[in-house]
N, C-alpha and C positions, 0 to 999 in steps of 0.2 A: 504494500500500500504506500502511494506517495504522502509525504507531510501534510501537500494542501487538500487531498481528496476527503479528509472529515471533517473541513472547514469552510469546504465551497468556498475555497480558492482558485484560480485561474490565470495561471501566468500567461501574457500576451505576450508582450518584446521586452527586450532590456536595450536601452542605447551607451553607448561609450562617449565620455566625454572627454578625449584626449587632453585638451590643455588644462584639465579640473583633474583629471584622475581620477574621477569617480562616476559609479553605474547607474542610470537611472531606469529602473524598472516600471512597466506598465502590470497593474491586476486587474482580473474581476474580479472581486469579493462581495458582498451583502453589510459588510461595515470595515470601516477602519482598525477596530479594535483588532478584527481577523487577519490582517496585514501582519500587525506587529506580532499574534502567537504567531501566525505562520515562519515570521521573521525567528523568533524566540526558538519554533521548534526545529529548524532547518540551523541553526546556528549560524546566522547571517545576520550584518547590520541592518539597519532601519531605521535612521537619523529622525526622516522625517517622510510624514504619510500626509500625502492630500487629498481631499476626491476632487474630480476635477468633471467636466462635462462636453462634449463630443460638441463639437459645431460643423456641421454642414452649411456647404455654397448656398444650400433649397430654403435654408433657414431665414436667409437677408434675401429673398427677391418678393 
């Protein structure tokens, strides 16, 4: 069983930010709070967690 499958989690992408040095990952989750066990269970950082929201072109016409 993976870490996120009993937390309905959902890794999307992670991107590199070469001149930072650091990973920024995209999830699905159901809350933030599930980010961070997920983070806690997998033994990986998690500075900081946003929710953010999806904007489409169809949105502004």
């Amino acid at each position: 069983m993976k870490v996120a499958d009993d937390l309905h989690v959902k890794w999307i992408r992670t991107y590199y930010a070469a001149d930072e040095g650091k990973m920024y990952c995209e999830y699905e989750a159901p809350t933030i709070e599930l980010i961070y066990e997920h983070a806690r269970r997998a033994k990986v950082p998690a500075d900081v967690v946003r929710m953010v929201t999806e904007l489409q072109p169809a949105m502004f016409r």
